[in-house]
N, C-alpha and C positions, 0 to 999 in steps of 0.2 A: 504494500500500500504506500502510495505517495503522494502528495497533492501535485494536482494537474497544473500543466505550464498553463499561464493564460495573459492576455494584452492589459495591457494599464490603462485603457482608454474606456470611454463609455460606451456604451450600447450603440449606439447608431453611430459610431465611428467605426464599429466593426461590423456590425448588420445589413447587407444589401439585398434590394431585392433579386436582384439576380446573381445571391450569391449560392456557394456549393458545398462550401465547409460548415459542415455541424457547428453551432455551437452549443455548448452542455452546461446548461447552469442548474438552481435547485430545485428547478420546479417538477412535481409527481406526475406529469402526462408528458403524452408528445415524447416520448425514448430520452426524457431529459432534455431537448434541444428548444431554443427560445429562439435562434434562428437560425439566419445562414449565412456566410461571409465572403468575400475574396479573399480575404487577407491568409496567409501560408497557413496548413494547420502544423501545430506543435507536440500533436500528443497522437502518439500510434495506436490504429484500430485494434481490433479485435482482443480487445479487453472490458474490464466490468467500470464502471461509473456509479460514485454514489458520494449524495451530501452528506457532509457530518453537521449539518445543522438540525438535522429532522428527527421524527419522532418513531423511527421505525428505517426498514429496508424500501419504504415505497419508492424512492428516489434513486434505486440500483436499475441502472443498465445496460445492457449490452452494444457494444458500440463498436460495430461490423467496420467503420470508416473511421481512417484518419482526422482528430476534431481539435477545436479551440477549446481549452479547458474552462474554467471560470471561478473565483474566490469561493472555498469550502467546496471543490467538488476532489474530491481523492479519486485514483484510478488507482484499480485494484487488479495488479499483471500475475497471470496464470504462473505457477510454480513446475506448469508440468504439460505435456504434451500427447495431445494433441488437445486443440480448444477449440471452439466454433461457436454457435447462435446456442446450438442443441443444449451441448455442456454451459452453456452460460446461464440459459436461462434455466436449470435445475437448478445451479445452483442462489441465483435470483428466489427463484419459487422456493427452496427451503430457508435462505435469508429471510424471507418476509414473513412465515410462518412461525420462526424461529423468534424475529423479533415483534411480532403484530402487538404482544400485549403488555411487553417489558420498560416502552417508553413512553415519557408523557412530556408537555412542553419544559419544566425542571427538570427533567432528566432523559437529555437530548442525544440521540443515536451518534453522539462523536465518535474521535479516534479512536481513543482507547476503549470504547464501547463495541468497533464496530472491531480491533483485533480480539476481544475478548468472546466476544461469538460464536457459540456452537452451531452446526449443523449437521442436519440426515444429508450422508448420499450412500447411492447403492453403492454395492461391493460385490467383487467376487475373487475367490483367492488371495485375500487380506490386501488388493490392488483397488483403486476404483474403476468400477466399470464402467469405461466409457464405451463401448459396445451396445449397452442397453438403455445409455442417458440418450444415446443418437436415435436410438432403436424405437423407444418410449416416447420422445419429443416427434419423433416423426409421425410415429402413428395419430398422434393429437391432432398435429398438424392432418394429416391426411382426413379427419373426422372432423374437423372445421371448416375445410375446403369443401366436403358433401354437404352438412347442413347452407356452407354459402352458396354453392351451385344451386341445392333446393331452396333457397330464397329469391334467389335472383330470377329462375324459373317461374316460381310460383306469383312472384309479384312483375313479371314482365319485364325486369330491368337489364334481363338479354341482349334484347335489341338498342343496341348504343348508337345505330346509325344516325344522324338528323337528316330531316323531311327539309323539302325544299323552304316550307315556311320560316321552319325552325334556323338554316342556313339564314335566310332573307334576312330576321330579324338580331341577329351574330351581328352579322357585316354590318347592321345599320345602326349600330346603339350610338353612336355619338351624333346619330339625328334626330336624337327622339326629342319629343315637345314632354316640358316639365312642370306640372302643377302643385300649388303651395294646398294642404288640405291641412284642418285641425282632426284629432284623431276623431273625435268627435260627428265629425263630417261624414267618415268611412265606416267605422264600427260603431255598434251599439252595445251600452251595456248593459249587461244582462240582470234583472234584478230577483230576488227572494232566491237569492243562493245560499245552500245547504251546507255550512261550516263546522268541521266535526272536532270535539277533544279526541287526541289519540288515544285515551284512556278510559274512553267510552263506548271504544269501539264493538267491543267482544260483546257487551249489551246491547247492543245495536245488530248481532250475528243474526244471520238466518243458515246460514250451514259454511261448512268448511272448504267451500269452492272459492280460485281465486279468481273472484268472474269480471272486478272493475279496479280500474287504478284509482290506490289514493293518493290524493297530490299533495304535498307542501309545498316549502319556497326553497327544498334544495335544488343546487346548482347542478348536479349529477344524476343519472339515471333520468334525465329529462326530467325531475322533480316529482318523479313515484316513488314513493315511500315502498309502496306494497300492497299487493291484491286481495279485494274483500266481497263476502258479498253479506251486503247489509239490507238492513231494514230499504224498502222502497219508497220511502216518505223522506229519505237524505240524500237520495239520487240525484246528482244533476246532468242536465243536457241527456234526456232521457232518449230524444227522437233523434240523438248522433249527428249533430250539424256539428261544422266546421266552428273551431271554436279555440282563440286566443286566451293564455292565462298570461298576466303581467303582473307581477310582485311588488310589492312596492318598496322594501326593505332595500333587495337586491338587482332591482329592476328585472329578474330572470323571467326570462318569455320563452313561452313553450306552444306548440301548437298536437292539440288534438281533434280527434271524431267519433268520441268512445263516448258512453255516459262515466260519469266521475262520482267518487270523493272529495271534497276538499277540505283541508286540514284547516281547522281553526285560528284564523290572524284578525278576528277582530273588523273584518273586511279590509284587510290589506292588499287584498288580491282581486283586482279590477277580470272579471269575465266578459270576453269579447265575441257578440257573434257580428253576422252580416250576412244577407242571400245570394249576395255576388261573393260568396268565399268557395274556394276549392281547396284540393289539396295541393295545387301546384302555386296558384297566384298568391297564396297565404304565406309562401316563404317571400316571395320578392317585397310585402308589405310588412311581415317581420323583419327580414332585413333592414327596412326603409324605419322604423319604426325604434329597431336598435341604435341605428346610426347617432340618431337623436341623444335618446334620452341615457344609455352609458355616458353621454359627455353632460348630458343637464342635470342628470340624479344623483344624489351618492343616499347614505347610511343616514344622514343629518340633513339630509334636503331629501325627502322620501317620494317615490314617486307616487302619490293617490290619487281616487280617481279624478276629483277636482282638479287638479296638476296635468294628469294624461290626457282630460278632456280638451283641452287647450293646445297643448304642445301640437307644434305645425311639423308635418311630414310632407317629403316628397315623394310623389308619385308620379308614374309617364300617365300622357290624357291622351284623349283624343280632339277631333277637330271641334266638339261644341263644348271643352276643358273639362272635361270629365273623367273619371280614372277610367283609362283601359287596362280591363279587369286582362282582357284576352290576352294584349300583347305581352302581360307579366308573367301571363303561365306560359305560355309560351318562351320566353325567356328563360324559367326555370326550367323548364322541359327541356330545353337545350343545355343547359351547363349541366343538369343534371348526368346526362349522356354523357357529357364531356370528362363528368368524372368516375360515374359508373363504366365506362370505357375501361379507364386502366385493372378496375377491380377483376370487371370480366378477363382480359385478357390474363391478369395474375393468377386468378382459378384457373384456367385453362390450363397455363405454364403448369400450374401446382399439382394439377388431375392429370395430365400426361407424368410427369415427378414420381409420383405417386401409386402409378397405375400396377408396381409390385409387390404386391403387400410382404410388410415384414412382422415374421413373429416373434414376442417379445416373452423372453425366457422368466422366471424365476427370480429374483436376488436379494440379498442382506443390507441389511443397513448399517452403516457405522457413524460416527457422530467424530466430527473433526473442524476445526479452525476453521475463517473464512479466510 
């Protein structure tokens, strides 16, 4: 373990957008990388990555390329050979298992915390098996690429081609007409919404099915807590229309088409429908809608509905200034393509890969140093 070489400069002195080099700093998503750079990298790939500022192993990862280090991020270089994605990320996955419940924000997953570290990995013949870490990580992998190929199937997002439309309206974005709306204007909010204690909930049970999401204001998992099926009298959006959640704490927007839960804030959380919503044109007006208000809202200037009702969004219109509902799905429908693109062709890659199944023997565990 040693801490990672990194630049003395600020953030957007190293960040370009058209740059190629990782950069790895503390943050628990995204493989550690907050951007990407020109500038040379200084810390050689195919090693493990992790903050010693954090509260656990969430911040360990494996980093296949060449990258720019960043203050508190340590690289942590194999002892032993051979190494790859496979072996890194077992040993990741029993890191974080090992520490999920050992740290708290006083007692921070540092150095000396993260050399003091036990872990499970298999064994066979008092050696570690790297034979079976390869063997075991692949099959996962090959059992994720099926359930993805069956979704992308099942929801149509196969066909990555764009339609001539879709191309038309590509080429033409820097000539779209642009109108000022208050939010107000476009959505309506929804009133005698069903706000639940989470501690109320099991008295509110009708059986053990997990049949509807319940919503909070977390920022993760799209802000479902967890599936319930309650009493019918807390139900909302019962008839499945398209339908905006805005938080006002966090400003976190989510968009569903399910009936809901929603967690008790007091009415914090403004519910947004409209009959011109789909599920395509509803990201481009989320989008349009985030722009905003992450820059006008924080914790101490909360976003409610009073506040959201007001706040002016842009949207493309048409010739008598009106939002065109059309040309915004259509624009989603297009980028959407553009990115479900690379995913299809990566299953593909990965189901040809894949197409030999291996089988995965037997083994021991032994418990050793990180």
């Amino acid at each position: 373990m040693r801490p990672t070489k990194y630049y003395k400069l600020k953030n957007d002195e190293i960040i370009s957008e058209n740059g190629s080099v990782p950069l790895i700093s503390n943050i628990s998503s995204n493989n550690g990388v907050m951007g990407w750079s020109n500038l040379t990298a200084n810390n050689k790939g195919n090693t493990i990555t992790c903050s010693d500022t954090t509260l656990g192993a969430e911040t360990m990862f494996f980093q296949d390329q060449d990258f720019i280090g960043y203050s508190h991020i340590q690289n942590l270089i194999p002892k032993f050979k051979p190494f790859n994605r496979a072996i890194a990320n077992t040993i990741i996955t029993a890191s974080r298992i090992s520490t999920s419940t050992k740290y708290n924000y006083g007692n921070k997953f540092n150095r000396e915390a993260i050399r003091s570290t036990k872990i499970q990995l298999p064994v066979r013949d008092g050696k570690l098996d790297i034979e079976f870490m390869e063997d075991f990580m692949e099959g996962l992998e090959r059992e994720r690429i099926t359930q993805l190929n069956k979704y992308l199937s099942d929801t149509g997002l196969v066909n990555y081609s764009l339609n001539e439309q879709e191309q038309a309206v590509l080429s033409a974005l820097t000539d779209v007409n642009w109108g000022t709306f208050k939010i107000q204007d476009v959505l309506t909010w929804q009133q005698k919404i069903a706000e639940l204690n989470p501690l109320h909930l099991d008295s509110l049970s009708v059986s053990e099915e997990r049949k509807y999401p319940f919503y909070g204001q977390a920022t993760t998992n799209n802000g479902i807590i967890e599936y319930r099926h309650l009493n019918d009298d807390v139900l909302n959006n019962k008839l499945s229309k398209p339908t905006i959640l805005i938080h006002s704490n966090n400003q976190n927007t989510v968009y569903l088409e399910t009936p809901f839960y929603l967690k008790d804030g007091h009415g914090a959380t403004s519910v947004l429908q409209s009959d011109q919503l789909d599920n395509m044109n509803v990201q481009f007006i989320i989008s349009s809608i985030q722009k905003v208000i992450l820059k006008k809202f924080a914790y101490n200037n909360k976003a409610t509905k009073i506040a959201l009702k007001n706040t002016e969004i842009s949207l493309p219109v048409k010739s008598d200034n009106t939002p065109d509902y059309d040309y915004m799905g259509c624009v989603i429908s297009a980028i959407q393509k553009l990115v479900i693109k690379d995913v299809c062709l990566y299953a593909e890659q990965k189901t040809v890969e894949h197409s030999d199944i291996v089988e995965v023997d037997q083994f021991d565990l032994v418990e050793v140093g990180v």
